[in-house]
Each structure stands twice: as C-alpha cells, then as structure tokens.
C-alpha positions in Angstrom: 64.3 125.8 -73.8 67.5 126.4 -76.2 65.6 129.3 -77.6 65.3 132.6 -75.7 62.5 134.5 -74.7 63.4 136.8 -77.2 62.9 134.4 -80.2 59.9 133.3 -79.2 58.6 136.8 -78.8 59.3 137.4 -82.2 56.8 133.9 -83.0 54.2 135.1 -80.6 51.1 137.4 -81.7 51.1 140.9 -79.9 47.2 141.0 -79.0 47.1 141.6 -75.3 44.6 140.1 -73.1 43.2 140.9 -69.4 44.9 139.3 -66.5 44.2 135.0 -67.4 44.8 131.2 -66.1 45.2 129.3 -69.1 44.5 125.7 -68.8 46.3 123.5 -71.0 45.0 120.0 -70.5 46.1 116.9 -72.8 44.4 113.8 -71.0 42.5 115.5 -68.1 38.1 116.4 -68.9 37.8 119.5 -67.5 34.2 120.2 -68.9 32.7 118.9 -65.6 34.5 121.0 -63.6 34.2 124.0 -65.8 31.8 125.5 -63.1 34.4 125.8 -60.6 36.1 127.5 -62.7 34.2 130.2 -63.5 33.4 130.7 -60.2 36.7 130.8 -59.3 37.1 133.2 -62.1 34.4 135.5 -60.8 35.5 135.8 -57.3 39.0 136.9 -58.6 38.1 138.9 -61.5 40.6 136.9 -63.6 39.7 135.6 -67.3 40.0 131.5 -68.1 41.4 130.4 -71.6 40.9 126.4 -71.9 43.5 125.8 -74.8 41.7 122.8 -76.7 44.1 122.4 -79.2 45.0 118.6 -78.3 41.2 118.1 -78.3 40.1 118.8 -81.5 43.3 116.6 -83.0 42.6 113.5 -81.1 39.0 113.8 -82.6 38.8 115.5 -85.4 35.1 114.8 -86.6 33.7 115.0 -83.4 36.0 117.3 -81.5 34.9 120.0 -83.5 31.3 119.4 -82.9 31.4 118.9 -79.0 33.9 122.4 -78.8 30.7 124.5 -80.5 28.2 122.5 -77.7 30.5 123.2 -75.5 31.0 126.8 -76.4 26.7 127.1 -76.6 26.4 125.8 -73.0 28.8 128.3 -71.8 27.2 131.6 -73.5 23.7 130.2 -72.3 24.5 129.3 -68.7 26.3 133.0 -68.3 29.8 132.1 -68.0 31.2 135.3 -68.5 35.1 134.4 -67.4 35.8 131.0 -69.1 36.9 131.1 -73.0 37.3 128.3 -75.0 40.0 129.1 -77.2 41.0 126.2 -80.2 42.9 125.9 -83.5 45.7 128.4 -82.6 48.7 128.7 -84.8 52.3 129.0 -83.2 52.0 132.7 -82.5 48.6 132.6 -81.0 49.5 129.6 -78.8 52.8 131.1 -77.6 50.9 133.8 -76.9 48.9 132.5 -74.4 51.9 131.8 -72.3 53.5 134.8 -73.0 51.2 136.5 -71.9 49.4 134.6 -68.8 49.5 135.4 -65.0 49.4 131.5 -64.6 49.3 128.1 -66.4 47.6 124.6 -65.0 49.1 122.3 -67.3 49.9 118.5 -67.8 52.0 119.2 -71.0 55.8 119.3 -71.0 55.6 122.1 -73.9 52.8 124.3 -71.8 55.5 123.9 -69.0 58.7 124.8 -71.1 56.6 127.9 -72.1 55.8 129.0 -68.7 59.2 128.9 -67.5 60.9 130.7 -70.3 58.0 133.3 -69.9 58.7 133.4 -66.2 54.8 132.2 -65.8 53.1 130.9 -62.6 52.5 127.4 -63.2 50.9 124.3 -61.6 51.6 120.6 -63.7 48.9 118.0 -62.9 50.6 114.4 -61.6 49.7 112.3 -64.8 47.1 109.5 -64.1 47.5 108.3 -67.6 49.9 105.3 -68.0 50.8 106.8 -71.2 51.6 110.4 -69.2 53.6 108.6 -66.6 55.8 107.5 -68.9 56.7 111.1 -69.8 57.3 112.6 -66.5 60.6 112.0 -66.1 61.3 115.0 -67.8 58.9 116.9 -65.4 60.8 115.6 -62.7 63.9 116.1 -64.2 62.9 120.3 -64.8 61.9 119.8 -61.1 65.0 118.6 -59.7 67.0 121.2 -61.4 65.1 124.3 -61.7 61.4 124.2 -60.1 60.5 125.6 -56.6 57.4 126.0 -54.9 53.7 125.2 -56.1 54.6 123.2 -58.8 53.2 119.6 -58.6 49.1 119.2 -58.0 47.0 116.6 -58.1 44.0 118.2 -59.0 42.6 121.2 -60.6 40.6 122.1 -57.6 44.4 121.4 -55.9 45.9 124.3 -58.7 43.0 126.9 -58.7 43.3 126.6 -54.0 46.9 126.6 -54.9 47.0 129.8 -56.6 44.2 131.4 -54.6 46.1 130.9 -51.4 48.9 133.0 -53.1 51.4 130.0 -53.5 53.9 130.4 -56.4 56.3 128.5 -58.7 59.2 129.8 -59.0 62.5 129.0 -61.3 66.1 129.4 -61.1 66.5 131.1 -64.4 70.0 130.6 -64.5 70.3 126.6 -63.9 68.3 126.4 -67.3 70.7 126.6 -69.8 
C-alpha cells in the first residue's frame, strides 16, 4: 500500500481483458463450485479468471497435473466464461487486479491490490485456523478504510453479493 497506483502500473502488463471477477482463493476448493460460476458468468455476460497461483506452489508435482484435468473438464463441459489462469509473473498478476470489475478473495495481497486499484472486492471470513490467525490485518483495513460489501462467508454469499449490486467501497484518503 506504500506504493502508488502509479508504480504498480508501471509493473503491471497492458493486455486488456473483457469486463472479469477474478477469484483469488488460497485455502478455499472452488472446483466444486465452479458450475455456479459459470452460470453466474453466463447470466451476466462477465468473464471468470481463477488465479491458481497458490495452487500449483503448495503442490508442485501434482498441482500441475490436476490444473490441465481441470482445464480439460472445463473446455469439454462448455464452460465458455470461466478461465483458469496460473504461473503469472508480477506483471501479469497485477494485472488481473488492475484491471478487474471485482475480486473474491481470501488473500491480504489480492485485497491490498483491489483497493489501490479502486476494485470491487468481497474477502471470504477464513475457516482455516492458519487464515484466522492472519485476519487481523483484514480487520484492521476494515476498521479504517472498508465500507460496504466487504466480508462474506461464502462464494455463493460474494457472486449474490455482487449480483444484487452491493459494493465495497474505500476511503482512499485514510490509506496512507
């Protein structure tokens, strides 16, 4: 957050995209509910990037491997919306904040991102033990600088969320 948008601009690839959610999920399996999204996807001609970044390095031989299934069930069931999108460098990673209608996150850096980018953004309450532990810098940004539609507890909770036209919001000049 020390950094302005303007640095990271610099950092982050140009290559625009259509209008996109970007899900950027550390501890939560969205494969399951991958479905829904494209559904929800469909109905509001938007485009889905999962970032799988984390994925692939928590399980490097096999992470790999289950990305390309994943990516195979995807093309063969028709899901037209959804894109898994892994191994990004920085500028390709910024990117996708930089330049997304909206972010469902559970990462602290996926949130810092969205709010220097002035990004729509919904942070999943951790269930993970090891998650919890971390959110007292969530709560922290939320005390100081957050309003609105911030804190789900679901992704079905973010994608209603965002469909009903709720919005996050921050107070730009609280932040540094």
């Amino acid at each position: 957050l020390l950094l302005g948008v303007e640095a990271w601009n610099r950092i982050a690839s140009r290559k625009k995209i259509s209008k996109r959610l970007v899900c950027y999920l550390l501890d939560e399996d969205i494969n399951g509910s991958l479905p829904v999204i494209e559904e929800w996807a469909r109905q509001h001609q938007w485009t889905v990037h999962v970032v799988s970044n984390g994925f692939t390095k928590k399980f490097p031989k096999t992470g790999a491997q289950l990305l390309s299934r994943v990516r195979e069930m995807l093309s063969t069931v028709g899901f037209q919306r959804v894109k898994i999108v892994s191994a990004l460098g920085p500028r390709e990673f910024v990117r996708e904040f930089a330049q997304a209608d909206a972010v469902i996150t559970d990462s602290f850096h996926a949130v810092a991102f969205s709010i220097l980018y002035g990004v729509d953004c919904r942070f999943l309450r951790p269930t993970v033990e090891r998650r919890m532990e971390m959110f007292s810098r969530i709560k922290s940004m939320m005390k100081d600088f957050i309003r609105g539609a911030f804190l789900v507890s679901s992704l079905s909770e973010s994608l209603n969320s965002l469909q009903n036209g709720e919005r996050t919001s921050y107070c730009q000049e609280r932040i540094l």
